[in-house]
C-alpha positions in Angstrom: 38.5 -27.1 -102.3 39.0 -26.7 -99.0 38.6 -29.5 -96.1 35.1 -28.8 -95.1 33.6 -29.3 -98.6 35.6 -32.6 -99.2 34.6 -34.2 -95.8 30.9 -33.3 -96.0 30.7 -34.8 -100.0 33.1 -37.7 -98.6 30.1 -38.2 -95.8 27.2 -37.5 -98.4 29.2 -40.6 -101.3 29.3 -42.9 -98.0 25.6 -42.2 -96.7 24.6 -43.0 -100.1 26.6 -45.9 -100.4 24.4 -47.4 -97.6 21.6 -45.9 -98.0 20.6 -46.5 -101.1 21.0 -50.0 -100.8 19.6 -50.5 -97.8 16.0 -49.2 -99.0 16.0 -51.6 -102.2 16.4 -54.2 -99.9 13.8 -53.6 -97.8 11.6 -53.1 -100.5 12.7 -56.0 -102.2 11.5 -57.9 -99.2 8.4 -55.9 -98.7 7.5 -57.3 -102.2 8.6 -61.4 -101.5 6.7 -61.2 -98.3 3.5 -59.9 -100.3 3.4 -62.4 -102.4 4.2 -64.8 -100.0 0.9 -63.7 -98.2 -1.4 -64.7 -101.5 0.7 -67.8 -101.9 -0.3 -69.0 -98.1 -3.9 -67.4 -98.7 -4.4 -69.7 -102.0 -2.4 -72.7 -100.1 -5.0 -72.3 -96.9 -7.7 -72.2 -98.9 -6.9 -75.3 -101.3 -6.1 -77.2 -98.4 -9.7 -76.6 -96.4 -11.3 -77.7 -99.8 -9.4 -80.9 -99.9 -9.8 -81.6 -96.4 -13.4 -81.2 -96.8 -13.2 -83.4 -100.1 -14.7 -80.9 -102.3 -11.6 -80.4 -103.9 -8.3 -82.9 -106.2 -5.0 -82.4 -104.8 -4.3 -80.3 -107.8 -6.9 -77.3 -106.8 -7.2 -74.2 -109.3 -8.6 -71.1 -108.3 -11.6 -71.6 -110.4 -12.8 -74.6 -108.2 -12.2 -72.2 -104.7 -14.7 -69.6 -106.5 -17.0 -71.9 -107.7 -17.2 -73.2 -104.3 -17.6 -69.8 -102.6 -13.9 -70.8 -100.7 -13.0 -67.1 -102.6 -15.1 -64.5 -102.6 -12.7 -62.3 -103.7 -10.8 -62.7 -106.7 -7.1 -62.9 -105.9 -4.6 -60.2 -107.7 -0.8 -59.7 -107.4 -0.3 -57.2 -104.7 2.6 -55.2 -106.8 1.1 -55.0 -110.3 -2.4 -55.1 -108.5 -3.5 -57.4 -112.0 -5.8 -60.7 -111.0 -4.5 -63.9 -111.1 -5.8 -66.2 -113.9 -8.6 -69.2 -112.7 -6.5 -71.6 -113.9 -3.7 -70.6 -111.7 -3.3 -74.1 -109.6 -1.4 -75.6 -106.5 -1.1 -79.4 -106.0 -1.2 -80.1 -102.3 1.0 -83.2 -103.2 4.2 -81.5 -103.5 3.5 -78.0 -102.2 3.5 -76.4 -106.0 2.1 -73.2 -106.5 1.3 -71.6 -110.6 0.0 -68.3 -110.3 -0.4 -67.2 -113.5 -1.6 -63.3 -114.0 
């Protein structure tokens, strides 16, 4: 093999070494910080219903649609499947069950 061949795959093993780790990561985080947009969406809402004492401190999201506080059903953003109504968060210690 002669020296050009072994440093272009030696450059093609180490761009791959960072590469390919590099873009799981980032999608890994793309994912969490979808997620973590329902969670907050779910949390807002929960909280404007308690404030407005319509709502427990444990809220499920059958009581937001029931009290038009959803309009839209909420769904995972990565398996794109909705979220159960008796997914819940208690606004007492910040606990959030989404169940799909």
């Amino acid at each position: 093999m002669s020296n050009k061949k072994v440093i272009g795959l030696s450059i093609a093993i180490i761009a791959g070494m960072i590469i390919i780790p590099t873009i799981y990561k980032i999608h890994e985080e793309h994912n969490n910080r979808l997620l973590l947009v329902v969670e907050k969406e779910f949390e807002y809402y929960a909280k404007k219903c308690y404030l407005n004492d319509e709502c427990e401190s444990v809220v499920t999201l059958k009581d937001l649609y029931d009290l038009n506080y959803l309009e839209d059903r909420l769904a995972n953003p990565i398996t794109k499947k909705y979220y159960d109504d008796t997914s819940s968060i208690n606004l007492d210690t910040k606990e959030i069950d989404l169940i799909s």
